[in-house]
N, C-alpha and C positions, 0 to 999 in steps of 0.2 A: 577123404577130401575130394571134393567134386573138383574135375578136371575138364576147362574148357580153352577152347580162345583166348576166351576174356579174361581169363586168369592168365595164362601162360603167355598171352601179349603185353599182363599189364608190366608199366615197368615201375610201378611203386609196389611193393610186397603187402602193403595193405589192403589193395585191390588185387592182390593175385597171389601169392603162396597163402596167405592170412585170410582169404577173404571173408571164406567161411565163418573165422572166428570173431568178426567181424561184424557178420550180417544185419542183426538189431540197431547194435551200436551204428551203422552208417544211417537208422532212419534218423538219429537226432544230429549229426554231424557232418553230413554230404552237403554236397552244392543245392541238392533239393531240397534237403531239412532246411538251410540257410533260408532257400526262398519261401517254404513254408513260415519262416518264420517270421518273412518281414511281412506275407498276409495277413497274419493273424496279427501283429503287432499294428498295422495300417488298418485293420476291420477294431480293433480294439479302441485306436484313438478315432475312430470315425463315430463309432457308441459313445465314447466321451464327451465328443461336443456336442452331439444331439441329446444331454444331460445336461448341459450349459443353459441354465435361463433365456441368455443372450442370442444363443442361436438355436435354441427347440421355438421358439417365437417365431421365427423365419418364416416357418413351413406348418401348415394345419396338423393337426392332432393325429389324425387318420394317415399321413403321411408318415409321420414319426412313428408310429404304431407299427403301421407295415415297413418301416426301412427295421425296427429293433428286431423284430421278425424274421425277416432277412438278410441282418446281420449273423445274428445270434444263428441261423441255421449255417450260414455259411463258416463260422468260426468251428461248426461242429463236424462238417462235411468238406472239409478241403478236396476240389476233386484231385482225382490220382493224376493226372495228366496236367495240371495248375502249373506244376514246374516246369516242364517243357513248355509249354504254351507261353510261360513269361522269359525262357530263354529266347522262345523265335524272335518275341519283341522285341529283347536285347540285342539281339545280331541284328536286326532293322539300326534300330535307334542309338546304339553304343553306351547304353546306360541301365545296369540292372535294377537299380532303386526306382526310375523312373517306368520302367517296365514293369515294373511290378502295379505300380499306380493306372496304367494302362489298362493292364489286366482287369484288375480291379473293375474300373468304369464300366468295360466289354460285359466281363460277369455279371454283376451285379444289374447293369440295365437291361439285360435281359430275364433279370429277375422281377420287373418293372419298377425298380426303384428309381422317383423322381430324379432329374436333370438336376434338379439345384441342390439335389443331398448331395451327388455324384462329385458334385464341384466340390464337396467339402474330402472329398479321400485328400490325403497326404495334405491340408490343409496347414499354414504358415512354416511346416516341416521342412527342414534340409534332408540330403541322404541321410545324414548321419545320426539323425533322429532316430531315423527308421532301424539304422544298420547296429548303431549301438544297441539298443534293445534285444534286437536280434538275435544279437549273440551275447547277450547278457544271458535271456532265455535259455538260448544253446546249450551253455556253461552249468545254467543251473540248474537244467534237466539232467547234462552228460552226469554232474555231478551226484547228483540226488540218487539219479537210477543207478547208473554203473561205477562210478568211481568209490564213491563209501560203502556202498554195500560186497563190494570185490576185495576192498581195505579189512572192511571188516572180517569176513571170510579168512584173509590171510591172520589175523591176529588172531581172534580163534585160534585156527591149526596150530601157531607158535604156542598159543599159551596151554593147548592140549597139549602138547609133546611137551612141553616145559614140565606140566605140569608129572607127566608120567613116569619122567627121566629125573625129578626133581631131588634124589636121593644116589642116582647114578652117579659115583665119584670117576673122575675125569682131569689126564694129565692138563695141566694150564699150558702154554705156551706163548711167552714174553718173548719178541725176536727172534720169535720162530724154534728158540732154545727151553729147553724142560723149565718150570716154573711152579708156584705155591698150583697143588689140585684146586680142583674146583669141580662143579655137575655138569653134568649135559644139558639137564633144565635149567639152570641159571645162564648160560651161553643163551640158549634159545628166549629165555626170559629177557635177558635186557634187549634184544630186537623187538621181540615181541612189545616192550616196553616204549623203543623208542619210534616205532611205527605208530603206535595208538598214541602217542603224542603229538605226531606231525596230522594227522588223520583228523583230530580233534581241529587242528590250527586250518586244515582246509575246511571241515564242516562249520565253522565260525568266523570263516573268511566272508565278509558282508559281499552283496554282486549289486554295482551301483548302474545308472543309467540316468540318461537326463533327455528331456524333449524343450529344449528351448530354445530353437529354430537356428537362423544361418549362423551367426557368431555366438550366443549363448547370450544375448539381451531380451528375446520375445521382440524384436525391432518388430513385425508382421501383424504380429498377436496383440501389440499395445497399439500398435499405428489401427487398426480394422478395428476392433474390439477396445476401448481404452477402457473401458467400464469395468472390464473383465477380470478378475484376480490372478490372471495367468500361473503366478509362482503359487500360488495353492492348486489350483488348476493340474498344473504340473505334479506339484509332491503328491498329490492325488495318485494322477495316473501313472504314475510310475510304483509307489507303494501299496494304494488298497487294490487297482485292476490288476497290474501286473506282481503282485508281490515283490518289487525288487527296491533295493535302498535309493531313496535320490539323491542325486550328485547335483547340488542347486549352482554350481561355479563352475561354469570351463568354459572353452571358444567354443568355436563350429562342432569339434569331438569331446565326446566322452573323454577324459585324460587316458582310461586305461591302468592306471595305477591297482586297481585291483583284480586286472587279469595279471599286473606284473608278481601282485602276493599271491596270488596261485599258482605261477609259474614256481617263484621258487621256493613254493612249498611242495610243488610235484620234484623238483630239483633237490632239492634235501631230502626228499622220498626213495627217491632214486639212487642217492649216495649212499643211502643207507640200506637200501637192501641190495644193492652192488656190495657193501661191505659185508653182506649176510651172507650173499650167495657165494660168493671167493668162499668165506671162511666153510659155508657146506662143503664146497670142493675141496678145499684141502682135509676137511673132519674125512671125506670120503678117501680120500687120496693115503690119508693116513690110515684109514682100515677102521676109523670108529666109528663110522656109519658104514651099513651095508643097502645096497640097491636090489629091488625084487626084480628077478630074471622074468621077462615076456617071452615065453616059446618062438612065437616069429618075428620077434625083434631081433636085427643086427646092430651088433657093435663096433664092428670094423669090416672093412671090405676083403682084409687080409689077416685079421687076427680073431678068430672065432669065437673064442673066451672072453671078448672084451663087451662089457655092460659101462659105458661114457655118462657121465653126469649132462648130459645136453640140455634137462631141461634146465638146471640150475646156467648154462653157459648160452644159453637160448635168453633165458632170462635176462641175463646179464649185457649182453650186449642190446636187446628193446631199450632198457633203464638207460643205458648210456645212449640211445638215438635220441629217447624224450627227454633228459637231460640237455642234451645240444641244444635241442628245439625252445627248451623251458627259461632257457639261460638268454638264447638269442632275442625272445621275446619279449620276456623281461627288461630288457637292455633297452630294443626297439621302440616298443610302442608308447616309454616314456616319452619320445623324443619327436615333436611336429614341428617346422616350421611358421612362425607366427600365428596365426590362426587357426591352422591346417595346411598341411601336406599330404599326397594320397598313398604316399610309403606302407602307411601302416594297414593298406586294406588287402596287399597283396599279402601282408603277413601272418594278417589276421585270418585268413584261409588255412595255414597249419594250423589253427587252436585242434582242429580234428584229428590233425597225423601227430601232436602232441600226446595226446590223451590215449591213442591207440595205441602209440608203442607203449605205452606204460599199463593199458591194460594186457596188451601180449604179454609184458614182464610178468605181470601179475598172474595171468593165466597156467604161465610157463612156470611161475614160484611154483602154484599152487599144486601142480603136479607132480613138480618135483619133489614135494614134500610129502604126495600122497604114497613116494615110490622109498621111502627110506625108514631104517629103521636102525635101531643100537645095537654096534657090534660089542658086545658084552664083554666077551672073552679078550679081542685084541685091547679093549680099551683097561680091563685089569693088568693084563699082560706087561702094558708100556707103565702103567703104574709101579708095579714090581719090582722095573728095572729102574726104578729111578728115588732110588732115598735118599738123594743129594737136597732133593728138595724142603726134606726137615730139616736142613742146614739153619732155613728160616725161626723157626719158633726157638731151636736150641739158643740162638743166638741172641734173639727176643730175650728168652727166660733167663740167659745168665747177664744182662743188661740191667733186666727187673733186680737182681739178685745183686746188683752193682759191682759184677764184675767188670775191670778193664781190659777194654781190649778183646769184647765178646766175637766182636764181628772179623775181628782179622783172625782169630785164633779157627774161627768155622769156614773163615778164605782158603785160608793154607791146609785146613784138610780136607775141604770141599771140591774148591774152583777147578775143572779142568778133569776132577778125578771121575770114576767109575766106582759108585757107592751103591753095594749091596746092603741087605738085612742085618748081615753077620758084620760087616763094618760097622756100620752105625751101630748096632749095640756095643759091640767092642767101643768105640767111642767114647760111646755116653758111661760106660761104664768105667771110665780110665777119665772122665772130662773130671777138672776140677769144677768149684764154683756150684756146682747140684748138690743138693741136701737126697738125701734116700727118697723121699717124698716124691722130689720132682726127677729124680733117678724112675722111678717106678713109674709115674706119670707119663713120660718120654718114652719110657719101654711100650708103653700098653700104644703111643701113636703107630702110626703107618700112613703112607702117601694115601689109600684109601678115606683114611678116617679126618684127614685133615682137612678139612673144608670149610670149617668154621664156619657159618651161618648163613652159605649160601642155598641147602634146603630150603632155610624159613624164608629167606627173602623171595625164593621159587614160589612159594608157595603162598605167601601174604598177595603174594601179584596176581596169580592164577589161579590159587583152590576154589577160591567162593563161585567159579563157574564150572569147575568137575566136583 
């Protein structure tokens, strides 16, 4: 890990224990990427209107030729320094949106792009025009690059180990107490399962945006232009330039309604592999997972022998930061007053520390998974000692067989007791209600073989990709 100042003064862990794992990921989601984003969103709707009938008229052909030119390179060539240079502005001016339009004008006319295209930057636009896009953008780059393909990766690995483990019989454990067996692949399989479910409901979560001006009537855009079809104008540019769904109804803002369904689908992402990673640690804690030893890795400051589940507990606590974060935002950003309030723009600066801690989680899962493997032997071992748990099927089968009183009669020699091999067959061989058939039957079970069809179900979900 590179060790600097700048880490070790930061005081968000993001920018400083993490930074490193981090470092891509801040080009789509920092304060710079932000203001990148509102250039290329304010050069994108400036190419829009010089594609307007209405207003490519204004200006000769040869003007419009070389502003598309000029456009078009600068959308290509953000300089590196663009974001500072729009921050000076904003320490002058006290307003980022409008700094950026600033910026804009400075650049660009020095690219000698006429004074009256100039005038059309941020034209009939509120901030919020600009800012919603923005981080419409933001979201659907974070999303597209980092988040689903990191989802992905995790489901893989579950459904590879599902899949290998898929025949590994494995104590159950109901309230924490011995229970019907089950696989190790099937454990791993139904997360594996309900990740790629939620994964699916974020990759199908529409990223909406709207540009139609201070309250969301075009009041600007119809008063200057009335000829104009604004509202197609609009679904335009927010669908075929920018790829994003338009949101043709709201005030001054974007509502936000569908960063609040990605919130808590990163929120139910979260709880559930919070509920994965516990259950690794205890599989581990119980001996049916083993951890690979690293020569210069330490486990304890004082206990030398110790190999700690940290990445699964590393994980787990990220999930629960971006959880807070995913929940609060969710909550907030439904909520503006009248028109607009500017509540929601300090909030909307975590959409980045949101998605981070949940790819740490993620980072931290994936490690953790890269470092474990099936303790074989303890996991038959605890099997062994436990044939209380065919208590179940006996009980089942003399039910089937319309005995009364199946389930109490396998209470009172079950519940509470210490049931080996040689008991339970003594049992079953003394039980009334059994035909020889199913005498024989019952003998040939064992806690290993009981599993009833949780292989095929491992395996229906997982094989077709090993």
């Amino acid at each position: 890990m590179n060790t600097s100042n700048e880490t070790i003064n930061a005081i968000s862990p993001l920018d400083g224990r993490y930074r490193n794992k981090l470092e891509t990921f801040r080009n789509y989601v920092s304060e710079g990427a932000l203001i990148k984003y509102r250039i290329k969103v304010e050069l994108q709707w400036l190419l829009h209107l010089l594609g307007i009938p209405q207003v490519k008229k204004l200006f000769s052909e040869s003007q419009v030729k070389h502003a598309d030119k000029i456009i078009h390179q600068a959308l290509k060539n953000i300089p590196q320094n663009a974001a500072v240079l729009v921050k000076s502005k904003e320490n002058v001016i006290n307003h980022d949106v409008k700094a950026v339009e600033y910026y804009l004008k400075d650049y660009l006319s020095e690219k000698n792009l006429d004074v009256k295209i100039l005038n059309f930057i941020h034209f009939a636009c509120t901030s919020e025009d600009i800012n919603n896009l923005s981080y419409a953008l933001m979201l659907k780059d974070a999303v597209e690059n980092f988040l689903l393909p990191i989802n992905e990766q995790v489901i893989k690995k579950l459904k590879s180990f599902s899949f290998q483990h898929a025949e590994l019989s494995m104590l159950s454990r109901t309230h924490g107490q011995t229970a019907s067996p089950t696989t190790l692949g099937k454990e791993f399989c139904v997360f594996a399962w309900r990740i790629q479910r939620q994964n699916k409901i974020l990759k199908d979560t529409a990223i909406l945006g709207k540009i139609n001006g201070a309250v969301g009537n075009y009041n600007a855009h119809a008063f200057v232009f009335p000829e104009v079809d604004w509202i197609k104008i609009s679904q335009d540019f927010i669908e075929k330039r920018l790829k994003l769904t338009w949101n043709p109804y709201t005030t001054q803002i974007e509502s936000h309604d569908y960063i609040a369904e990605y919130c808590h689908t990163l929120s139910r992402m979260c709880a559930i592999s919070i509920d994965m990673v516990r259950d690794l640690w205890g599989y581990i804690s119980l001996g049916y997972l083993k951890q690979k030893s690293y020569k210069n890795e330490v486990g304890s400051s004082t206990m030398p022998h110790k190999i700690n589940p940290i990445d699964f507990e590393n994980a787990e606590g990220n999930y629960g930061l971006c959880s807070t974060l995913a929940n609060h935002l969710a909550e907030k950003l439904l909520i503006s007053r009248f028109q607009r309030d500017l509540s929601d723009s300090t909030v909307l600066r975590s959409l980045g520390s949101m998605v981070s801690y949940f790819l740490i989680g993620q980072t931290s899962l994936l490690k953790g998974l890269s470092k474990i493997d099936a303790n074989h032997q303890n996991i038959i071992d605890d099997l062994d000692k436990s044939w209380e748990v065919l208590a179940e099927p006996i009980q089942t089968l003399l039910k089937r067989n319309g005995i009364e009183g199946a389930y109490e009669t396998l209470k009172t020699f079950s519940r509470g007791q210490s049931i080996t091999k040689e008991i339970m067959k003594e049992f079953i061989s003394s039980c009334k209600g059994l035909n020889q058939k199913d005498k024989e039957r019952i003998e040939k079970l064992s806690p290993d073989t009981y599993t009833g069809l949780a292989s095929q179900l491992t395996k229906s979900f997982c094989g077709h990709e090993f």
